[in-house]
Every structure is written in structure tokens, then in C-alpha cells.
DOMAR-753015 format. One record per residue: chain; residue in three letters; x, y, z of N, C-alpha, C, CB in turn; residue number from 1. Coordinates in pm, whole numbers. Atoms other than C-alpha are relative to their C-alpha. Glycine has a CB too. Layout:
N
c_r_nu_nv_nw_cau_cav_caw_cu_cv_cw_cbu_cbv_cbw_k
A_ala_X_Y_Z_X_Y_Z_X_Y_Z_X_Y_Z_NUM
...
//
This chain:
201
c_r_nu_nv_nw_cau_cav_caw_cu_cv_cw_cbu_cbv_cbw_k
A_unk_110_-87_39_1005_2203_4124_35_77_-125_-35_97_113_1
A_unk_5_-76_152_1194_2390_3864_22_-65_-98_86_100_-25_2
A_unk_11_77_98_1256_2092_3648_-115_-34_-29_63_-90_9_3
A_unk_130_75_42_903_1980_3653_-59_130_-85_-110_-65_146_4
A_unk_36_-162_50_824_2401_3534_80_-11_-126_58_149_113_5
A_unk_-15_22_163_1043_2373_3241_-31_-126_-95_133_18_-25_6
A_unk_34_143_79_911_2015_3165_-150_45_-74_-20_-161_129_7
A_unk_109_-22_91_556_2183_3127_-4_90_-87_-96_17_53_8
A_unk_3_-100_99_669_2477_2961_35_-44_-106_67_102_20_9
A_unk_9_84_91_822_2268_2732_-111_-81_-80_59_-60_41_10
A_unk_94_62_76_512_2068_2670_-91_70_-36_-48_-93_47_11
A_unk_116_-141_56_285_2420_2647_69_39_-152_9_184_132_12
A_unk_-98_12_175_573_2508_2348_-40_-81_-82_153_-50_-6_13
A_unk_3_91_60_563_2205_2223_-192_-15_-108_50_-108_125_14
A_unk_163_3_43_146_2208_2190_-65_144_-99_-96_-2_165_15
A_unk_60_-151_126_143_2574_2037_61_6_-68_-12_151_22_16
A_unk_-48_45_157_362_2459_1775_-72_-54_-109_87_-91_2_17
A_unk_96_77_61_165_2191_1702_-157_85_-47_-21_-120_109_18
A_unk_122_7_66_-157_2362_1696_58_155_-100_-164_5_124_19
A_unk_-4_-162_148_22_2690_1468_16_-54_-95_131_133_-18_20
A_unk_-4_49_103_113_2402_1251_-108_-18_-77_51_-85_15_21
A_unk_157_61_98_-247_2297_1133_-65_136_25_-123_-169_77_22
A_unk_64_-109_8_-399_2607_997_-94_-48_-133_100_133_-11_23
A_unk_87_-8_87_-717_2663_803_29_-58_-162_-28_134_9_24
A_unk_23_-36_159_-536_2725_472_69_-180_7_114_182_-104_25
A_unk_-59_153_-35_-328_2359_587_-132_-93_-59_35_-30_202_26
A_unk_135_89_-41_-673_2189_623_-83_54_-116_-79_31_173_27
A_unk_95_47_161_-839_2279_322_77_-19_-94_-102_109_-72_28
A_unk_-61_38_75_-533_2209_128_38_-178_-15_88_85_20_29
A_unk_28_120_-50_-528_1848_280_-113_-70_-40_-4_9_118_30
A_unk_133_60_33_-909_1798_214_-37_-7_-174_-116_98_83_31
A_unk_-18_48_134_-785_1866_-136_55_-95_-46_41_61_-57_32
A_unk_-69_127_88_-571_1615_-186_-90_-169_51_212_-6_56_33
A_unk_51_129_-15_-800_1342_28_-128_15_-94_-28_-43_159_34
A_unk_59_-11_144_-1063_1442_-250_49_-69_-132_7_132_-31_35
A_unk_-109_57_143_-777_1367_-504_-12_-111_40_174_44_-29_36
A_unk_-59_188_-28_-693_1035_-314_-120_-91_5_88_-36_175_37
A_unk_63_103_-16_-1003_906_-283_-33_-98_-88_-81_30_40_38
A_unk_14_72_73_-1037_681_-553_87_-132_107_46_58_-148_39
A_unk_-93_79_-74_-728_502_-374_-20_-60_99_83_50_30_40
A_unk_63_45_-126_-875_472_-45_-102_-78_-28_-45_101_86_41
A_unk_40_108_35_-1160_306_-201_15_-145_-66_-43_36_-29_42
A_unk_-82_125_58_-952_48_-394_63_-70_86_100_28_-92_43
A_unk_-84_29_-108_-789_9_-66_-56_-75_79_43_96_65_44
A_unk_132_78_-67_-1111_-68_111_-30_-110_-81_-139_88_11_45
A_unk_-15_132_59_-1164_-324_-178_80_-70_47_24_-4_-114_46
A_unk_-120_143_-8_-866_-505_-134_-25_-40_169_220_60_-39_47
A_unk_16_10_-104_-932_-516_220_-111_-90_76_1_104_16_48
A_unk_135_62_34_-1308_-646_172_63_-160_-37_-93_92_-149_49
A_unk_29_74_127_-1155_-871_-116_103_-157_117_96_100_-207_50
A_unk_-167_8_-36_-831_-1007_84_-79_-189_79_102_193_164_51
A_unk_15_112_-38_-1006_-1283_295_-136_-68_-12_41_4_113_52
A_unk_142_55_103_-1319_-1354_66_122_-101_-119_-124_194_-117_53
A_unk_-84_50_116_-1002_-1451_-190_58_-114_95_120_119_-79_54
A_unk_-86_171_-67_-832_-1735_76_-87_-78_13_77_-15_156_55
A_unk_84_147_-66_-1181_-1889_184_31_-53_-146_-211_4_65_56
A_unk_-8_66_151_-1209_-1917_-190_85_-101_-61_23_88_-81_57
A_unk_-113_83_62_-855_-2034_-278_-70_-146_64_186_48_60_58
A_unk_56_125_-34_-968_-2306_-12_-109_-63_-37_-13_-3_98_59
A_unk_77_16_101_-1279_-2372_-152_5_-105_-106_5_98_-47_60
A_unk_19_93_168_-1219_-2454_-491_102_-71_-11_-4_86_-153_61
A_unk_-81_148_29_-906_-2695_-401_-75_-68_70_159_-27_43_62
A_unk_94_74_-8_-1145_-2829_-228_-121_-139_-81_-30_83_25_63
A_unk_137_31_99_-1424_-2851_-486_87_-105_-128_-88_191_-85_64
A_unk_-46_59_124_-1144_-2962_-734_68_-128_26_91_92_-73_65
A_unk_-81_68_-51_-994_-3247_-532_-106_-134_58_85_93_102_66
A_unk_86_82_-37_-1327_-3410_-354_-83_-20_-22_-20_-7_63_67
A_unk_123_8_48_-1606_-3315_-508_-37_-116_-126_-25_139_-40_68
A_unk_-27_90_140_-1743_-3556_-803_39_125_-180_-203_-116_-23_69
A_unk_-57_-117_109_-1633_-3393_-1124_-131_70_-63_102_-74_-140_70
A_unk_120_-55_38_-2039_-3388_-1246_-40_104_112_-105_-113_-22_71
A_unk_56_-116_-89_-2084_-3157_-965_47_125_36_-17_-38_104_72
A_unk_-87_-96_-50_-1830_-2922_-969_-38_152_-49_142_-42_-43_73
A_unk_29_-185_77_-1949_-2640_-1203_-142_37_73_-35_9_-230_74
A_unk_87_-56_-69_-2278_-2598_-1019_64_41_146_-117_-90_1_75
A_unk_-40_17_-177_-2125_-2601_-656_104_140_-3_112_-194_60_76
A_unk_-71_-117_33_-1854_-2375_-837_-71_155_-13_57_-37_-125_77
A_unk_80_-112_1_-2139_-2133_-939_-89_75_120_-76_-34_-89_78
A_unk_48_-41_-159_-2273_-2134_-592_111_63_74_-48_-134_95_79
A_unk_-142_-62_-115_-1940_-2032_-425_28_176_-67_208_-134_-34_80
A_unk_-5_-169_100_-1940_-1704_-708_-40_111_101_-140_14_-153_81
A_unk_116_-8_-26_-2269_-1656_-598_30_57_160_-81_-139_-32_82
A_unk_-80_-39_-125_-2158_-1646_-207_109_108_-11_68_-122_51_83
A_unk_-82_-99_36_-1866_-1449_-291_-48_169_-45_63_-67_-105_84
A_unk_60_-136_66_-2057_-1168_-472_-87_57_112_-99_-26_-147_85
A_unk_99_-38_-88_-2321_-1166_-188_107_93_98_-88_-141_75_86
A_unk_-96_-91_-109_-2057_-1076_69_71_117_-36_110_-77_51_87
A_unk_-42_-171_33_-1844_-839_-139_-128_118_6_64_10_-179_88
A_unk_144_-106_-21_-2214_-657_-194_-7_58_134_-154_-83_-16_89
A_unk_48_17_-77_-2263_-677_119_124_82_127_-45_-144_-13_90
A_unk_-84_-27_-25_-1940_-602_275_72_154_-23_35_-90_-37_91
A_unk_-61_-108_83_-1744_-343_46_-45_144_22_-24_-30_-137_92
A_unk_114_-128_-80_-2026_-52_125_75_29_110_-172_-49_61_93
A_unk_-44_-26_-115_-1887_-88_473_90_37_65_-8_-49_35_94
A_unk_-132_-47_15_-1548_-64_461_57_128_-69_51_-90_-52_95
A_unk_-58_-154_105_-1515_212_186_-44_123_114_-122_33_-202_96
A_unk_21_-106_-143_-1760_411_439_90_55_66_-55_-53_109_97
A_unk_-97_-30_-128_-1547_372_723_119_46_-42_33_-121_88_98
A_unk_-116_-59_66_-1212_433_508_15_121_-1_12_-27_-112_99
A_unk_-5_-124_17_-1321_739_387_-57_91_120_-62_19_-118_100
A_unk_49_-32_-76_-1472_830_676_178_68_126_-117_-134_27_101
A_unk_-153_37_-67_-1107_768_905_97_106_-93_57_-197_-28_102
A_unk_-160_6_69_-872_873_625_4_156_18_27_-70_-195_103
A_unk_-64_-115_-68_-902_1260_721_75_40_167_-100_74_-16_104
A_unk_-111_13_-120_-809_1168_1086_127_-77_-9_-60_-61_113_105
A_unk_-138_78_38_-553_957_985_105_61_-76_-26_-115_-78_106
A_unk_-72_-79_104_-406_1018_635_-20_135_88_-71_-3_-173_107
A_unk_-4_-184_-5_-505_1413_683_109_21_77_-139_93_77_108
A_unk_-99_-29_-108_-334_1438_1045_170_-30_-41_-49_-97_129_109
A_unk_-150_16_-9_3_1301_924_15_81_-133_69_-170_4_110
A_unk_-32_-51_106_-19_1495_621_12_152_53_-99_-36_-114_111
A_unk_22_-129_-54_-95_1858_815_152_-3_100_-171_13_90_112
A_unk_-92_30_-80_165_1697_1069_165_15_-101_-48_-156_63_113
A_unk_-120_56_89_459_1599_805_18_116_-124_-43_-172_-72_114
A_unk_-60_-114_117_462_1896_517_-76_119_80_-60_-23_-201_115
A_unk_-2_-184_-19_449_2293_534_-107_11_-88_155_110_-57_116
A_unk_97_-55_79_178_2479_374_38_-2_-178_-18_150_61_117
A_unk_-69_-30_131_426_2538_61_-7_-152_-44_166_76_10_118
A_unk_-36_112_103_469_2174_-6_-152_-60_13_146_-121_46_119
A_unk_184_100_72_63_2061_44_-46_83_-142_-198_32_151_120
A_unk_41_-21_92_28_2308_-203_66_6_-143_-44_80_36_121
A_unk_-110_102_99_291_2179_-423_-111_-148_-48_178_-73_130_122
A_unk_79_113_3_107_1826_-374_-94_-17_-95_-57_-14_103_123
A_unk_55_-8_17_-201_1938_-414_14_13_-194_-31_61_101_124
A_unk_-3_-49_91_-94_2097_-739_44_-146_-127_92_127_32_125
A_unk_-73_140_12_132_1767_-865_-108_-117_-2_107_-24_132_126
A_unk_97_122_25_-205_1539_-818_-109_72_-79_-64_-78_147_127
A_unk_65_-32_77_-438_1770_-990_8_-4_-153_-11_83_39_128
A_unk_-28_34_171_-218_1747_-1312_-89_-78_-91_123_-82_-16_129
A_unk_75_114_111_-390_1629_-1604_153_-108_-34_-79_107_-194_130
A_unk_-108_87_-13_-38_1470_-1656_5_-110_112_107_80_14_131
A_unk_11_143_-98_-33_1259_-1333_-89_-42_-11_9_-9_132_132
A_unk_168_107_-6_-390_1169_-1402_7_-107_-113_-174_107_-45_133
A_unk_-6_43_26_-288_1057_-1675_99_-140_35_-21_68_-53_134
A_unk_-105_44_-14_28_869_-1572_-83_-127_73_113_96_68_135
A_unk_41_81_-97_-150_716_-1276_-146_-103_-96_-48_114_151_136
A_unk_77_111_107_-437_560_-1553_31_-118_-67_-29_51_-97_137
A_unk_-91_103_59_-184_414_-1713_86_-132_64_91_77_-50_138
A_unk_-60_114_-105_-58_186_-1404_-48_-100_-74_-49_-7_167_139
A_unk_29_139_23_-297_-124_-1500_54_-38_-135_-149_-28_9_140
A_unk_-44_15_117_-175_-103_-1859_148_-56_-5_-18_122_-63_141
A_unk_-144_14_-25_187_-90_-1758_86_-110_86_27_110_53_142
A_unk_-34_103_-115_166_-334_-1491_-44_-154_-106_-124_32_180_143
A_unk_2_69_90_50_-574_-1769_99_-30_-91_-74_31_-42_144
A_unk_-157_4_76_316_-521_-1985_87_-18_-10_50_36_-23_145
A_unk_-118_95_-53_568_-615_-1767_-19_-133_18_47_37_122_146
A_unk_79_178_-58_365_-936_-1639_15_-62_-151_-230_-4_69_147
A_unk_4_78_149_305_-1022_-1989_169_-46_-49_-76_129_-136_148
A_unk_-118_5_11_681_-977_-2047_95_-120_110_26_143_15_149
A_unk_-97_93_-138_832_-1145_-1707_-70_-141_-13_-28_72_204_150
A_unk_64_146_29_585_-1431_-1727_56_-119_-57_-94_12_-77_151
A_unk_-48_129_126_704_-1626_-2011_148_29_47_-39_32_-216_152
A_unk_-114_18_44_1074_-1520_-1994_94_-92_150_53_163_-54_153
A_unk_-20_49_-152_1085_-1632_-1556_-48_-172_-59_-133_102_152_154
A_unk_16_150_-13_889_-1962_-1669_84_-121_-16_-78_-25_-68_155
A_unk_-126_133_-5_1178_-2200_-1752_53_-32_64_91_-12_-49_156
A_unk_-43_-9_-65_1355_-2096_-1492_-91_-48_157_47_104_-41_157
A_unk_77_72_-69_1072_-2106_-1236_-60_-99_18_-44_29_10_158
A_unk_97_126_45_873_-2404_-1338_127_-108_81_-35_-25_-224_159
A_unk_-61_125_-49_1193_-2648_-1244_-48_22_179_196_-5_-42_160
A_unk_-13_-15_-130_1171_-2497_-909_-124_29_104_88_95_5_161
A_unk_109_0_-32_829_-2481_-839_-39_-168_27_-73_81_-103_162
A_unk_50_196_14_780_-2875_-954_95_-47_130_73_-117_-200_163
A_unk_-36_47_-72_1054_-2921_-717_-28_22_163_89_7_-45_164
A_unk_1_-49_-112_921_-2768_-442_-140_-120_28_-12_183_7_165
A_unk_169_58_63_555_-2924_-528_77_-155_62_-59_17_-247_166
A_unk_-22_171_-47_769_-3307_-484_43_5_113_102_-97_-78_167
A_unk_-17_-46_-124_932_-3143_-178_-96_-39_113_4_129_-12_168
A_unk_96_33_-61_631_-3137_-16_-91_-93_32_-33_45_-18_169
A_unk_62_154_39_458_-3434_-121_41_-64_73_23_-69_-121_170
A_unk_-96_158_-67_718_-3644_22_-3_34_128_189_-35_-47_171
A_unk_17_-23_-169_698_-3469_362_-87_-61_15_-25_129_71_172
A_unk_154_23_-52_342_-3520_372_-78_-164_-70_-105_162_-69_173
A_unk_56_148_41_340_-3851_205_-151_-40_-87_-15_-72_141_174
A_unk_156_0_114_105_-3773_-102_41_-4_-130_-110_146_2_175
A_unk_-45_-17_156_116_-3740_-462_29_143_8_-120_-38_-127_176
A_unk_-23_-168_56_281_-3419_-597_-136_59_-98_164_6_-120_177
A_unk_128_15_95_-16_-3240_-725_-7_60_-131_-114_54_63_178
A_unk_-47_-82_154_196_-3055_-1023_17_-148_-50_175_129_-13_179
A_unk_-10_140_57_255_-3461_-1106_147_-2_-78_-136_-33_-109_180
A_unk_-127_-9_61_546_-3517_-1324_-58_66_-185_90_-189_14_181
A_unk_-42_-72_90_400_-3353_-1652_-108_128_21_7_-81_-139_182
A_unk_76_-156_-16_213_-3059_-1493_81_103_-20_-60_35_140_183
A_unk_-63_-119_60_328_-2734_-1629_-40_126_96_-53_20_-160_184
A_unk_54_-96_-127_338_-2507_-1336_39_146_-74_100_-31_181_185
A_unk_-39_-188_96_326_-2107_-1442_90_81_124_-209_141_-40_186
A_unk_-78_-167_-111_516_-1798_-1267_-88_22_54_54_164_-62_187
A_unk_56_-54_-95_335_-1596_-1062_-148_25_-111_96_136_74_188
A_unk_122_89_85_-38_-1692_-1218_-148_110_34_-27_-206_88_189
A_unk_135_-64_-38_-434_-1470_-1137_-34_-82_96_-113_14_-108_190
A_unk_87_56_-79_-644_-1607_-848_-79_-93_-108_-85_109_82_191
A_unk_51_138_118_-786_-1914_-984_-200_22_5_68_-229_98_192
A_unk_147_-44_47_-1170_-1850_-1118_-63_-176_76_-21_39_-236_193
A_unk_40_116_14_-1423_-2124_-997_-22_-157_-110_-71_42_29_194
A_unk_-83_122_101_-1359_-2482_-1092_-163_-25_-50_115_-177_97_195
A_unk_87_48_105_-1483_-2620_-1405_0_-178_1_61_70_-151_196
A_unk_-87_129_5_-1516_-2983_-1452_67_-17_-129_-84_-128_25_197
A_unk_-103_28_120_-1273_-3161_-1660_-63_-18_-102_89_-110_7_198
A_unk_100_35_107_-1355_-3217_-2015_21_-176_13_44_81_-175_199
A_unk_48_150_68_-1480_-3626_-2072_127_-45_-71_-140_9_-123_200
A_unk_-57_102_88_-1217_-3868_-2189_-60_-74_-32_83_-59_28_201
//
């Protein structure tokens, strides 16, 4: 009986910790920074939307580029866009909703949970910067820059080992390699845009 009495007093402690932790000034310092974050959370919800609209696709258009006749490929290609766009439309709305909707029980709670008043308003302060706004603008620029850079200087190196992987496979599966022997395979490459047909020999 008296272990089970300090087990709940313990868990009464334990609960008026917790709730002295999340205070007012906590919780509107929190709703500042998911304000700040939301851009993120919606990009998040994109990718999330985007994530298995981008595999039917990949499948798809090796598809389209493999069985289809070649006179038919750029219309059939423009229809799959076409599909694609409908659903993100259609989709994307729904998810961002719900994201932002969630991300103060979620995000918020582990954020009210995990820092002190002193450091959300640190945070807070640290994402309002016109400096990090800028910094953080500058990601897609920067993330280019390297790609552009790593691309070409990885391809010599990668390319043997890609083709070899490419005949690897083939031979398991008892097909043609579909890099062939003078396909020029790239590094790490964009999602492939709908297929075009070939140009006319």
C-alpha cells in the first residue's frame, strides 16, 4: 500500500511538472516559431503528396519508353502530365491542411516539451533574423552549386560502376543491359520529365 502511494505521488509530481512546463508565454512563443516554420511544413506536405505520384510516374514512362510505339509516345506522355497535375491539384490542398493543422500538436508539444522559455525565445528570435531568412533562401542556390560541381567531377568514376551494375542485372534477368555498351549513364540525375519520342533516323 505504501509503494503503490509513492508510485502515485510520483505520477501527481511528475504531471504538475509537466503541466508548469507549458505556460502561456511557452505557447505563444511556439505558435511563433510554427508561423515561422510554416513554409516548411508545407514543402513537407508537398513532398509527401509528390513522393508516390513521382514512382507511379518513374513506372509509367519506362513503360511508355520501352512498349509503347515511338509515334505515340509524346501524346500518351502528355496525358500522364496531365494525370499527374490533376492529382497533385487535387491532393496537395489536403495534406498541407492536415500538416498544418497536426504540426501544433505534434511539432508544438515536443517543442514546449524539449526547451525552456529562455531558449524558445532564443529560437524564436534566431528564425525571425533577416539573416537566417536570408541564409535559408539561399539553400536551392547552394544546393545547386554543389550538384553542378559533384556531378561532372563523380561521373568518371560513377559511370564505370553504374554500366556495371546495369550488365549485372541484365544477366540475372536474362535481358539486354538497358545502359547498352555506349550509353552514358550520369551521377545522381532529376526525375525524368515525360518521354519524348526519339528523333527519326
Amino acid at each position: 500500500m505504501f509503494q503503490k502511494s509513492l508510485i502515485l505521488l510520483s505520477l501527481a509530481a511528475a504531471c504538475t511538472l509537466a503541466q508548469a512546463q507549458s505556460t502561456p508565454a511557452k505557447k505563444e512563443l511556439v505558435a511563433r516559431i510554427l508561423k515561422i516554420q510554416q513554409p516548411a511544413v508545407e514543402n513537407l506536405a508537398r513532398e509527401l503528396a509528390q513522393q508516390p505520384a513521382n514512382e507511379l510516374m518513374g513506372s509509367a514512362i519506362e513503360y511508355v519508353q520501352t512498349q509503347v510505339p515511338a509515334d505515340k509516345r509524346e501524346a500518351i506522355g502528355k496525358g500522364l502530365q496531365q494525370d499527374a497535375d490533376k492529382y497533385m491539384n487535387e491532393t496537395y490542398p489536403l495534406v498541407r491542411e492536415r500538416a498544418l493543422k497536426l504540426a501544433p500538436t505534434t511539432v508544438g508539444v515536443l517543442l514546449e516539451e524539449k526547451f525552456t522559455e529562455d531558449e524558445l525565445k532564443q529560437a524564436a528570435a534566431m528564425l525571425e533574423s533577416p539573416i537566417y531568412a536570408k541564409f535559408q533562401s539561399m539553400g536551392g542556390e547552394m544546393q545547386r552549386a554543389l550538384v553542378n560541381k559533384l556531378v561532372p567531377d563523380l561521373k568518371p568514376q560513377v559511370e564505370p560502376k553504374l554500366r556495371a551494375l546495369d550488365e549485372s542485372i541484365a544477366k540475372r534477368l536474362g535481358v539486354q543491359a538497358a545502359l547498352g555498351g555506349g550509353g552514358a549513364a550520369a551521377a545522381p540525375a532529376a526525375a525524368p520529365a515525360p518521354a519524348k519520342p526519339p528523333a527519326k533516323k
